[in-house]
C-alpha positions as CSV (number, residue, x, y, z in Angstrom):
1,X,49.1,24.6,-42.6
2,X,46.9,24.7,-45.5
3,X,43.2,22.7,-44.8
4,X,43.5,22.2,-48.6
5,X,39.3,22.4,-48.3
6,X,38.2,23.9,-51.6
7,X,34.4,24.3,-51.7
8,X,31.7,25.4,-53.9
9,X,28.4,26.0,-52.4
10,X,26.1,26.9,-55.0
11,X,26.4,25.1,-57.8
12,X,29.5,26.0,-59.8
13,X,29.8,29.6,-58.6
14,X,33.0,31.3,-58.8
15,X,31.9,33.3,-56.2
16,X,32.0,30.5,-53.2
17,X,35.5,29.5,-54.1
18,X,37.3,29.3,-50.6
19,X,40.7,27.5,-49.4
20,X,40.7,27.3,-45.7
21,X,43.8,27.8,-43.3
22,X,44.2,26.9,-39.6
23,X,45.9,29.5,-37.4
24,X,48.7,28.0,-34.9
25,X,50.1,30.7,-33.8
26,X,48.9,34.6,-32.9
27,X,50.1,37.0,-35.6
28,X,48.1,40.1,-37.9
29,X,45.9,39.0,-40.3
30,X,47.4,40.5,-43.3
31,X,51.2,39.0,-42.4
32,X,49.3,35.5,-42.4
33,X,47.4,36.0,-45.5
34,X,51.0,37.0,-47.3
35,X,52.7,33.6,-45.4
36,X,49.7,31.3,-46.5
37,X,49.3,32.5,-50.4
38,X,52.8,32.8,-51.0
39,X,54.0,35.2,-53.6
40,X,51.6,37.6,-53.3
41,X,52.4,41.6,-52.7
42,X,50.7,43.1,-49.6
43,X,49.1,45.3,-51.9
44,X,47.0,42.0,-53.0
45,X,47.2,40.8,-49.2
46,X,45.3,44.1,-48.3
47,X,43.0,44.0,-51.3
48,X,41.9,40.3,-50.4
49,X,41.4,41.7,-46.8
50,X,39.6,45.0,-47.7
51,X,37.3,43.3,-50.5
52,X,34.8,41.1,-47.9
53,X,37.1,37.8,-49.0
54,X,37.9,36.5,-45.6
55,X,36.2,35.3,-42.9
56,X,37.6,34.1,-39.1
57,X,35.8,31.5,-37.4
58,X,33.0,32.4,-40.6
59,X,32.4,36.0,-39.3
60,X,33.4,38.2,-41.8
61,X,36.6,40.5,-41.0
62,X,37.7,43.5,-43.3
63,X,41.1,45.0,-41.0
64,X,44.3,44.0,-42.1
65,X,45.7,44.4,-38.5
66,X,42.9,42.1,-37.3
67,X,45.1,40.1,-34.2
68,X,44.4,36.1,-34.8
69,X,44.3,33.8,-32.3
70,X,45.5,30.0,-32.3
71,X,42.9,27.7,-32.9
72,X,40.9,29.8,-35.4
73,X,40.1,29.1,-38.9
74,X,40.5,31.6,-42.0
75,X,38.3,31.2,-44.8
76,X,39.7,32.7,-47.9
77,X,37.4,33.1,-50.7
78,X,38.8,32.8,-54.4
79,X,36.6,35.9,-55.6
80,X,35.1,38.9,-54.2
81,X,31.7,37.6,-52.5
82,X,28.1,39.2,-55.0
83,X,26.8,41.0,-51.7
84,X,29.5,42.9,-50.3
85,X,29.1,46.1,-48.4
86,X,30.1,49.4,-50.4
87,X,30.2,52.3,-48.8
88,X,32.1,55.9,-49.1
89,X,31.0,57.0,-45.2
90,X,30.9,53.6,-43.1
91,X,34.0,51.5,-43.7
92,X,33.0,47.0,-42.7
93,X,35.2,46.0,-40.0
94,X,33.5,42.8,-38.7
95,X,30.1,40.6,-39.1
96,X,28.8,38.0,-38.2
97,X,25.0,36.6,-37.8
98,X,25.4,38.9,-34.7
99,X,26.8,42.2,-34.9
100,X,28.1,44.2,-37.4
101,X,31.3,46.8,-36.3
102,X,31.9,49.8,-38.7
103,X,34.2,52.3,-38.6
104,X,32.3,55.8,-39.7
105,X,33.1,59.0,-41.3
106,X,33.1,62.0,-40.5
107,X,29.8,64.5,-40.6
108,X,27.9,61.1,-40.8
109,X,24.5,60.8,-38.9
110,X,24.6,57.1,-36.2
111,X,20.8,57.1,-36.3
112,X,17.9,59.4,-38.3
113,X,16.9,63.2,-36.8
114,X,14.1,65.3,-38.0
115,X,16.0,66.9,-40.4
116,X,18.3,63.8,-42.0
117,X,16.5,60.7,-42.2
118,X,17.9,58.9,-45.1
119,X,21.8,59.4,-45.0
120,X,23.1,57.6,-41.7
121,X,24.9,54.8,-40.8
122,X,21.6,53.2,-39.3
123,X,20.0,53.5,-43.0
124,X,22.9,52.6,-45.0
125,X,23.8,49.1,-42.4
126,X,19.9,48.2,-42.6
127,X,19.6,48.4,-46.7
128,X,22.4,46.0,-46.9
129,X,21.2,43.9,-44.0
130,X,17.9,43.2,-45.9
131,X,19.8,42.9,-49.2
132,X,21.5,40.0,-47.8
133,X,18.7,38.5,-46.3
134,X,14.7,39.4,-46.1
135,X,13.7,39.9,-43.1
136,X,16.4,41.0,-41.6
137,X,17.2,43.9,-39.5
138,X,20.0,46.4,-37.8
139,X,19.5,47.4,-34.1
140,X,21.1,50.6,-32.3
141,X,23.3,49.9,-29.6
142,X,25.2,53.3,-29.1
143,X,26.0,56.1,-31.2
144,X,28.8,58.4,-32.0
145,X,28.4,62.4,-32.4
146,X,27.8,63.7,-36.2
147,X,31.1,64.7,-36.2
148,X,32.9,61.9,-34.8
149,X,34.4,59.7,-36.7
150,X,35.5,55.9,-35.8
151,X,34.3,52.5,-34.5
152,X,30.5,52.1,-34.1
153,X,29.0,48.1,-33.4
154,X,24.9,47.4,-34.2
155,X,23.3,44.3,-33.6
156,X,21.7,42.2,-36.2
157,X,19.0,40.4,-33.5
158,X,17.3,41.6,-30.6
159,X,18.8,39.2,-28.2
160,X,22.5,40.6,-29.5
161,X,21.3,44.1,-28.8
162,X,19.8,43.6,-25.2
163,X,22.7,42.0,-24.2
164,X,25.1,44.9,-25.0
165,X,23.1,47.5,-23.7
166,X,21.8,45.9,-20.5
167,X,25.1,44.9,-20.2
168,X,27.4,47.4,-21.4
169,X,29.5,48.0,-18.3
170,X,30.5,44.9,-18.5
171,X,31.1,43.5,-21.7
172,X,32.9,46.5,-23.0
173,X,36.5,46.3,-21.7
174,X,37.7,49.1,-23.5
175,X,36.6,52.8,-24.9
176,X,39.8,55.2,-26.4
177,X,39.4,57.9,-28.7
178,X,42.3,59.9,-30.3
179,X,41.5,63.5,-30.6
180,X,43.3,66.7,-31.7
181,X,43.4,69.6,-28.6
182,X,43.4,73.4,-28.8
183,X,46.7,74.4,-27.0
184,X,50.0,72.1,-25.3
185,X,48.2,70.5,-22.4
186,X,50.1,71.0,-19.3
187,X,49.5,67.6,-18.1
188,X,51.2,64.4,-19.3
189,X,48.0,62.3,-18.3
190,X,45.1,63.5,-15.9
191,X,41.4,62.4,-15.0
192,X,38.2,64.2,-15.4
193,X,35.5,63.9,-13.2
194,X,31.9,65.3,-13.4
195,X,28.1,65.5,-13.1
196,X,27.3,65.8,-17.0
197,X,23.9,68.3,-17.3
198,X,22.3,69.0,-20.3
199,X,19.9,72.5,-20.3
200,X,17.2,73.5,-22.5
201,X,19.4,74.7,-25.4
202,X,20.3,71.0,-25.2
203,X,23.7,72.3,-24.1
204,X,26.1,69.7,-21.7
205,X,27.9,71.0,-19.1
206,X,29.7,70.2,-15.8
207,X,28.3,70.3,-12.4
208,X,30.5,69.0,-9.3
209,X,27.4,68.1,-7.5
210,X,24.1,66.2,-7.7
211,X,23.4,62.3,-8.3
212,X,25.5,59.4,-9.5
213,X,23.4,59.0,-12.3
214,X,25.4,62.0,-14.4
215,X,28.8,60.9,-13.5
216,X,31.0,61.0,-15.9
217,X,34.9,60.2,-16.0
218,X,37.1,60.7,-18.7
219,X,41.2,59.3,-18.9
220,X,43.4,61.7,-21.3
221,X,46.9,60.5,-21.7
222,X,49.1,63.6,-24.4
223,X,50.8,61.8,-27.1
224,X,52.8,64.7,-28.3
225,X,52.8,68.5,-28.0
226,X,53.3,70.4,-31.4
227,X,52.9,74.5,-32.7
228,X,50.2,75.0,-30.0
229,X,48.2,71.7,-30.3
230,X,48.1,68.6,-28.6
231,X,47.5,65.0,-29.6
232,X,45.2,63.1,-27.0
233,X,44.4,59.5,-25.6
234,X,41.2,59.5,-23.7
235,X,39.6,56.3,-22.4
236,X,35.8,56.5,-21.6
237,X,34.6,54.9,-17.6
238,X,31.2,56.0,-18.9
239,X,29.5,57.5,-22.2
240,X,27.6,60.3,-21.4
241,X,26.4,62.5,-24.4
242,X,29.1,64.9,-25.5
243,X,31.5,63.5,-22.3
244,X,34.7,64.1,-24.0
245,X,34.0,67.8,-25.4
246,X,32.6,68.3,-22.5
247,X,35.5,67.6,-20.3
248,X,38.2,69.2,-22.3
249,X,36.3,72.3,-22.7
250,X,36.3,72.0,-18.5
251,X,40.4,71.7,-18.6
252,X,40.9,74.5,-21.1
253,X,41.7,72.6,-23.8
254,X,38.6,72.0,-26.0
255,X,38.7,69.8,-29.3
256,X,40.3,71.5,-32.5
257,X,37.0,71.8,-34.8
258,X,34.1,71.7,-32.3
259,X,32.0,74.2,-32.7
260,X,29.3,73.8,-30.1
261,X,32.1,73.6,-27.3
262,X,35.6,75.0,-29.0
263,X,36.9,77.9,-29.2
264,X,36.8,78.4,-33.4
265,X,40.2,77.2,-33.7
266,X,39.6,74.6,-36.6
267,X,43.2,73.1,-38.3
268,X,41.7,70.5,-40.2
269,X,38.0,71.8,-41.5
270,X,36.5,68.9,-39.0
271,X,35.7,67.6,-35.3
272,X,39.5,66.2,-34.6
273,X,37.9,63.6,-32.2
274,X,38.0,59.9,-33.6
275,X,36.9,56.5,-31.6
276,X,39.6,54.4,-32.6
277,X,39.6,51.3,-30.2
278,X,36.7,49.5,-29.3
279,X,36.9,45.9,-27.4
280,X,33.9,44.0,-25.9
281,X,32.6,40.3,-24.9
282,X,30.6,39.1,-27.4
283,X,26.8,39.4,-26.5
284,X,26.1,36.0,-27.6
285,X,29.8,33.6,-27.5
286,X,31.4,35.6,-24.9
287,X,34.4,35.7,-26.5
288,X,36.9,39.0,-26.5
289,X,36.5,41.0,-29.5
290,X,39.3,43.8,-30.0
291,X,39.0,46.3,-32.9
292,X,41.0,49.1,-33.6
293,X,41.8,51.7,-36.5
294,X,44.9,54.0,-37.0
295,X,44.7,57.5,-36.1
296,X,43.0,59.5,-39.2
297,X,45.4,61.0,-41.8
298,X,45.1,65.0,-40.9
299,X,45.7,63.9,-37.5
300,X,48.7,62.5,-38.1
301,X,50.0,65.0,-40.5
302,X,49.1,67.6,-37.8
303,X,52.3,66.3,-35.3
304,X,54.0,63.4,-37.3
């Protein structure tokens, strides 16, 4: 049902146009959008989506597969919003005065190193942060390899940030990654467990003894086998640095484009390792948040 609330905020602006809709029943974001404004293609469904025009329970969400729940409330606004996030390497997934969820590209930086300062999702999130509002700031929570591509959350408030990481065993529910493997993996689903070391060439490797404190486990489930490569599941118990490469280096089987721990065999001129589902407990309402993005294109076109 239609709220039929149509309201302008700052004085006559096109902009702050919005029609509200209440949400009775669970469904995907962009099937609702297309029931609600009827008449419109899903070409415009997705564009309303993918332009920073609506907003669930007023935090903003960009995915068309976004899963709705009964009882929320979709703001629709009439007209792209002035400050919207643009950006070629970090795709907006969700915000609100909370966190912020991106998904990232390829080859781009989390946070700043001594050689790259400027280009990284860190930088990019923070400039329009402080666009938006003066005074305000992006926090690091955790970070995804260079060459990783896929879902990344920062925090917009300290409290939001020391809650996720003093906490993150047990507000994230769920960690997968897709990822493209070097030869047909013998097993249909396995687990890899290891003591994750890093040496002075700042080089991870697996030791089967030694403390907790470098335990590391790693889930792979194969999705299919095709002309020597496999297409992976993997699901994360813990996030030590480099865990995944690591551990499918240790079964024989290292990820297609890694060139610190592959084997040079590189199909698609990239890292095939993407973080494509990411669910967690809200550090400040609690509630479930589930995010996820489809496999990336080469991937696909690799074994589909």
């Amino acid at each position: 049902m239609n709220l039929k609330d149509r309201h302008n905020n700052r004085g006559g602006s096109k902009a702050e146009m919005f029609t509200l809709f209440k949400v009775y029943e669970s469904g995907v974001l962009l099937d609702f959008i297309m029931k609600k404004m009827s008449g419109i293609s899903k070409t415009s469904a997705k564009q309303i989506v993918s332009g920073h025009r609506v907003y669930v329970d007023n935090a903003l969400v960009s995915r068309p597969d976004f899963v709705l729940a009964p009882g929320q409330v979709v703001k629709v606004f009439k007209h792209k919003a002035r400050t919207s996030f643009s950006n070629r390497f970090l795709k907006m997934v969700y915000e609100d005065s909370d966190i912020i969820v991106v998904e990232k590209a390829a080859g781009l930086l989390t946070i700043a190193t001594a050689k790259e300062k400027i280009k990284t999702a860190y930088s990019y999130l923070n400039e329009y942060v402080k666009e938006k509002n003066r005074g305000g700031n992006i926090y690091i929570v955790h970070r995804l390899d260079r060459d990783t591509s896929g879902l990344l959350v920062f925090a917009k408030n300290e409290y939001a940030k020391r809650r996720l990481q003093d906490c993150w065993k047990n507000i994230v529910t769920e960690r997968k990654y897709v990822a493209v493997l070097c030869g047909e993996v013998e097993k249909d689903k396995d687990t890899v467990v290891s003591n994750l070391v890093e040496n002075k060439a700042f080089m991870t490797y697996s030791v089967h003894t030694g403390s907790d404190e470098g335990r590391a486990v790693t889930h792979y489930r194969v999705i299919k086998r095709k002309n020597g490569y496999s297409l992976v599941e993997l699901e994360l118990e813990t996030g030590k640095k480099n865990q995944i490469r690591v551990h499918m280096h240790d079964i024989g089987h290292p990820v297609a484009g890694d060139n610190k721990y592959g084997n040079g065999d590189d199909p698609i001129g990239r890292l095939a390792l993407h973080a494509f589902r990411l669910c967690f407990y809200h550090p400040v309402s609690g509630e479930l948040l589930k995010f996820e993005t489809p496999y990336p294109g080469a991937f696909k076109k690799m074994f589909f």
